[in-house]
C-alpha positions in Angstrom: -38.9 -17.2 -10.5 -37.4 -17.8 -7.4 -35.4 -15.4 -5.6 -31.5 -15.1 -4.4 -30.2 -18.0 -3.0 -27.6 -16.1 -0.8 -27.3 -12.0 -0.8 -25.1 -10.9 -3.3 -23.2 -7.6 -3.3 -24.5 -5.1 -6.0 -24.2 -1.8 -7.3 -26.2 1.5 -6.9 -27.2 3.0 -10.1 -29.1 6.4 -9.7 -30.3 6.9 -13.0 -31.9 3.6 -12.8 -33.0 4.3 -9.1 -32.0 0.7 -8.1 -29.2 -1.8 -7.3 -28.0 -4.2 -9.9 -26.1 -7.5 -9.3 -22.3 -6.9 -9.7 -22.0 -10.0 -12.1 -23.9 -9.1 -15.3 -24.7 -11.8 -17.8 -23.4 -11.7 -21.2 -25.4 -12.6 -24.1 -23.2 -13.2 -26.7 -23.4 -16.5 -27.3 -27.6 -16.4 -27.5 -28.6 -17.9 -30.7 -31.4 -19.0 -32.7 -30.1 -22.7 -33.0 -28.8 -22.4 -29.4 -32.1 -21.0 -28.0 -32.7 -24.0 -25.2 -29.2 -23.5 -24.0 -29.9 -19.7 -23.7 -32.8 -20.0 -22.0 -31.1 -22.9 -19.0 -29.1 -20.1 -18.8 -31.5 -17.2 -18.3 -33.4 -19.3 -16.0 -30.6 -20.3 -13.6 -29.4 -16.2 -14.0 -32.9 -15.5 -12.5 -33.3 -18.3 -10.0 -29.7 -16.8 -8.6 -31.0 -13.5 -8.3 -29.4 -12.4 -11.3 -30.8 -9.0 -12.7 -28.8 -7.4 -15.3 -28.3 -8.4 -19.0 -25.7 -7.5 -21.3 -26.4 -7.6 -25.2 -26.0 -5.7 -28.8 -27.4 -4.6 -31.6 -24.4 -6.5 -33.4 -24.6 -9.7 -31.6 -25.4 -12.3 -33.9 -26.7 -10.1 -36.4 -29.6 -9.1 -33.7 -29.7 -12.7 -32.5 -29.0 -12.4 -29.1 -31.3 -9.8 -28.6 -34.2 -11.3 -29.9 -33.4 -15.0 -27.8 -33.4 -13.0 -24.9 -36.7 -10.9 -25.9 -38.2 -14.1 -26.4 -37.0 -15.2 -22.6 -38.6 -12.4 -21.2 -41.7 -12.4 -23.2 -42.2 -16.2 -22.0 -41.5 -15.8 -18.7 -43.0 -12.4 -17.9 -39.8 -10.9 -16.7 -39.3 -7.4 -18.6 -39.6 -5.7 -14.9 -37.5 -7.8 -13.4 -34.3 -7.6 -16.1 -32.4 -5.0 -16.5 -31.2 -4.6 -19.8 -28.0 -3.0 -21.1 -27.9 -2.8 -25.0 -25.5 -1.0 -27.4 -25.8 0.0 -31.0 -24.1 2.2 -33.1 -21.3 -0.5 -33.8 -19.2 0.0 -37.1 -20.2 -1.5 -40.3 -18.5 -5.2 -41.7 -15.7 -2.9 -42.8 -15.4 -1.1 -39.9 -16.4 2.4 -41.0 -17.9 4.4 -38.6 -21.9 4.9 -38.1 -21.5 7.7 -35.3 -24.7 9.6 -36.5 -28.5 10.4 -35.0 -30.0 8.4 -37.4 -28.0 5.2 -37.3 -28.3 5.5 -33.3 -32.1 6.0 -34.5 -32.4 2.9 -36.4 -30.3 0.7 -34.0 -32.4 1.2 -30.8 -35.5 1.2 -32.8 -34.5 -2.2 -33.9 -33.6 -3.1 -31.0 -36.5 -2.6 -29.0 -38.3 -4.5 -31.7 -36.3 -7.2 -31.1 -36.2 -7.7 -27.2 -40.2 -7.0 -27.2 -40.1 -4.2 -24.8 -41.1 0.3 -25.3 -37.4 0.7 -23.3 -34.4 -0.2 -22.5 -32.2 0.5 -19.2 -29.1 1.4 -20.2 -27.8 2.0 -23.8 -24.4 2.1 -25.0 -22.9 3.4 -28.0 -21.0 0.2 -29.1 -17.8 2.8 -30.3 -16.8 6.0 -30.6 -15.5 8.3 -33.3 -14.0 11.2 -32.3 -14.1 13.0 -35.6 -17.7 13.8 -34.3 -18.6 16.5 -32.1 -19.3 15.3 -28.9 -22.7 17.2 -28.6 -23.9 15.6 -31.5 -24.3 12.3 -29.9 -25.2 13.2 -26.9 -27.8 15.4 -28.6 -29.3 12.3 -30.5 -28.9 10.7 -26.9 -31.3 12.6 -25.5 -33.4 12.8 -27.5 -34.4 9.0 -27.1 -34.1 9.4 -23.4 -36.7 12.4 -23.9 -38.9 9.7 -25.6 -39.1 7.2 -23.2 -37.0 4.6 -25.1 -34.1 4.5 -22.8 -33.7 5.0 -19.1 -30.0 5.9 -18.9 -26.9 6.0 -21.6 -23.7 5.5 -21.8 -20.4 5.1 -23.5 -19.1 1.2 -24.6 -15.1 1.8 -25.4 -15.3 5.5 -24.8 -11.8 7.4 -23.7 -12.2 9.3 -20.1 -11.7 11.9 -21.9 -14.3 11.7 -24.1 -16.7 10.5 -21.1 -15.7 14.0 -19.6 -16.2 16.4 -22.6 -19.7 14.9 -23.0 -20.8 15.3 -19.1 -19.3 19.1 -20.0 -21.0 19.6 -22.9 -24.5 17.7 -21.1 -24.1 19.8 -18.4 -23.8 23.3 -20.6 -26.6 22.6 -23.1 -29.2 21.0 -20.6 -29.0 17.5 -21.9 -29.1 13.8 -20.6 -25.4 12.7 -19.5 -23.7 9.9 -19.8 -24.0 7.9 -16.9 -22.1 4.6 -17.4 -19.0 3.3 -19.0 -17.7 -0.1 -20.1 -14.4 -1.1 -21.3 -12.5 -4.6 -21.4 -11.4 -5.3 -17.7 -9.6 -8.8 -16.9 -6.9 -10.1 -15.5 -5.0 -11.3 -18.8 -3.9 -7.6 -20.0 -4.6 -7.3 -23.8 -1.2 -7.1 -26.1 -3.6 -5.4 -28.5 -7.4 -4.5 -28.8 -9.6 -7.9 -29.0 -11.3 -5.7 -32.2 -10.9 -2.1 -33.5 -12.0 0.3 -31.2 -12.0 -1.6 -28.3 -10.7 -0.1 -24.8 -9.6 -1.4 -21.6 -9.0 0.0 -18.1 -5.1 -1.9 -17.7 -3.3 1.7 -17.9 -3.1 2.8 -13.8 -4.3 6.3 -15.0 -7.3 4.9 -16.3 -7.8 2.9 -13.1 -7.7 6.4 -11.0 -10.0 7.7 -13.0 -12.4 5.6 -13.0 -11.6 5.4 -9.3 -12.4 9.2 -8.6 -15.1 8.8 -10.8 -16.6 5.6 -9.4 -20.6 7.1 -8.7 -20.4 9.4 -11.6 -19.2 6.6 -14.1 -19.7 3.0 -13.0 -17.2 0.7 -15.2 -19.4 -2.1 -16.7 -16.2 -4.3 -17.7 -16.5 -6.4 -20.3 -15.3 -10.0 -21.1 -14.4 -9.5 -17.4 -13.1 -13.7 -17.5 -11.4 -12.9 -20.3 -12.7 -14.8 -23.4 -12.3 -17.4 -21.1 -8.8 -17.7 -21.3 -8.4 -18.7 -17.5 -10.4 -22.0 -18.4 -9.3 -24.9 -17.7 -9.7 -26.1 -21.1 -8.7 -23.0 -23.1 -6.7 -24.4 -26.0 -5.8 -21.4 -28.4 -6.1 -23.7 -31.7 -10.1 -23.4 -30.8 -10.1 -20.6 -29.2 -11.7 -17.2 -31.5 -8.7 -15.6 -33.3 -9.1 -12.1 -31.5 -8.8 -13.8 -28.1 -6.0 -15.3 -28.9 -3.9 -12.3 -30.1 -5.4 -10.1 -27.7 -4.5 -12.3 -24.8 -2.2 -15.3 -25.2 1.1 -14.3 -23.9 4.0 -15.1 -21.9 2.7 -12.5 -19.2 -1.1 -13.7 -19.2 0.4 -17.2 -19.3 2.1 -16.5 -16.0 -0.7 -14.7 -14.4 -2.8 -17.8 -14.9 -0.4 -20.0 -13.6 -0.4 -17.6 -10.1 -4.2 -18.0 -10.6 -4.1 -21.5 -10.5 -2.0 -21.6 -7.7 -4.1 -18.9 -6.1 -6.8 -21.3 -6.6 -5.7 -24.4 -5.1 -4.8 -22.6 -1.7 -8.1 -20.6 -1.3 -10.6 -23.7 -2.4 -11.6 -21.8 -5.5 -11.1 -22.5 -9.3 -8.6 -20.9 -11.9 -11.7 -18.4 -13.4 -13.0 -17.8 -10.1 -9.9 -16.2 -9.3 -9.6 -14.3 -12.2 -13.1 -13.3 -11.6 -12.8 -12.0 -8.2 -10.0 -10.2 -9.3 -11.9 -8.0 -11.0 -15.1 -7.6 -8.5 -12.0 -7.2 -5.6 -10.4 -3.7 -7.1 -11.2 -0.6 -5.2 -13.5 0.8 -8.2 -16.1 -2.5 -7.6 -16.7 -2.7 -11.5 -19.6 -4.4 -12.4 -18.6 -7.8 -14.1 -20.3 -8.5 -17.6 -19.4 -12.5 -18.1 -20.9 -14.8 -20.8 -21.8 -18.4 -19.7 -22.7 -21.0 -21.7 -24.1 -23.2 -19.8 -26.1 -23.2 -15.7 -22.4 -24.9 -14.4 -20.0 -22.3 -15.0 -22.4 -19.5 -14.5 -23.2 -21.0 -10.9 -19.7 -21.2 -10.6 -19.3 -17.1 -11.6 -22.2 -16.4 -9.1 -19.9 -17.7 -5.6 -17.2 -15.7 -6.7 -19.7 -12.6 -5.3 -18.8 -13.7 -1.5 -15.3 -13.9 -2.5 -12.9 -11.0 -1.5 -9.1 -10.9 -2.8 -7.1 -8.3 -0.6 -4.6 -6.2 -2.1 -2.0 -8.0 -1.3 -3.6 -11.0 -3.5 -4.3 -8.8 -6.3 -1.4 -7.1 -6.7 0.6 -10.7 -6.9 -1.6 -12.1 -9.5 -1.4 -9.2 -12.1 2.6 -8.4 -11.0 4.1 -11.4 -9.4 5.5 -9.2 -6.9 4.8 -9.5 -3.0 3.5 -6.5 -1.2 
């Protein structure tokens, strides 16, 4: 595979030992029928210099993860991905499956499915916190211990969750949690795009994550926002959950300043709304689905864009500093 095209700015993660591109590419829409789109994809992500995939247990019933398993397998590219994968996700009617052995059978599935003895980084897809804390990050460890992940993490954990389990990690000798990832986009959710789902809008939230920007890194998901900033988002195609979660009178406004953001720097309406989330102080790392080599070429030059604050503040406020 060929290598970056232009340097891109990344994070450091030390429990990987490495740097990781700040865009990383979502899977969800890998699929079995859709497997040649998938794999454009993958192969323009790695002739970019893209290195870190996002994907689930729950995506497409385990879809996703095997189309990009078979990616990797073809193209002999296990050491250069870095996978992120989360299990652990509610059942169909949203009861919880916080336990050791449903974390068990998740990764072991998973691995099974991408073709590989390990993952990078694995996520809890939820949390439930009815259960003690050290009780997941017990059964965390424990697959650490055993090789099978490199590093784990919390998907749509609370801060204060995150910081109970680095307490209760650090107490009892155990592997922390090193990574977060909550939904983080410009359109600001009027309600969760599903149950359980978190987000990093509140300015608290933002601080912490701020102050805790080494210790936690904030992997934000649907970073373009269920591509709402499109160009051809129509909400009467567009998946229920995005819709209520994101079509307002507010959002509607900040994408109008995005567009007009857009036409003055040279740039498109999501490439705006991208860089607003690569340009905040806490450099999140941006997890973004692309369909198709286009758009995702498109995502990859917003990583030599740079909003000020200035810019960023008027896009989510409206108001001039």
């Amino acid at each position: 595979m060929a290598g970056m095209t232009a340097p891109a700015p990344t994070r450091w993660l030390a429990p990987l030992g490495r740097d990781v591109s700040r865009i990383g590419l979502g899977s969800v829409p890998f699929r079995f029928d859709r497997r040649d789109a998938a794999f454009a994809v993958l192969d323009a992500w790695a002739e970019l210099g893209g290195d870190l995939v996002d994907t689930a247990a729950i995506y497409g019933g385990g879809e996703s993860e095997q189309v990009l398993g078979e990616w990797l397998a073809s193209r002999g590219a296990r050491d250069r991905v870095v996978i992120l994968t989360k299990g652990a996700h509610p059942d169909a009617d949203w009861r919880s499956r916080m336990s050791p052995e449903a974390i068990a059978a998740d990764i072991e599935a998973s691995l099974d499915r991408l073709g590989t003895d390990h993952v990078d980084i694995y996520m809890l897809h939820r949390d439930d916190p009815d259960v003690p804390v050290g009780e997941i990050v017990d059964a965390l460890h424990e697959h650490v211990a055993a090789g099978r992940a490199r590093s784990v993490g919390g998907s749509n954990w609370s801060p204060a969750r995150l910081e109970a389990a680095a307490t209760y990690a650090a107490d009892a000798g155990r592997t922390p949690l090193t990574s977060s990832s909550v939904y983080f986009g410009l359109a600001e959710p009027a309600q969760p795009y599903t149950p359980g789902c978190l987000d990093a809008w509140d300015e608290p939230v933002r601080r912490w994550y701020a102050a805790n920007v080494e210790r936690w890194p904030l992997f934000a998901w649907s970073a373009q926002s269920g591509g709402f900033f499109a160009d051809d988002f129509d909400p009467a195609r567009a998946a229920r959950e995005a819709v209520d979660a994101w079509d307002t009178a507010p959002n509607r406004a900040r994408r109008d300043r995005a567009q007009a953001l857009a036409a003055r720097r040279g740039l498109t309406t999501p490439q705006v709304a991208l860089a607003w989330v690569l340009s905040q102080p806490f450099r999140p790392i941006a997890l973004a689905a692309m369909r198709d080599p286009v758009r995702l070429r498109a995502a990859w030059d917003v990583l030599s864009v740079e909003l000020d604050e200035a810019e960023r503040r008027w896009l989510e406020t409206g108001d001039e500093v």
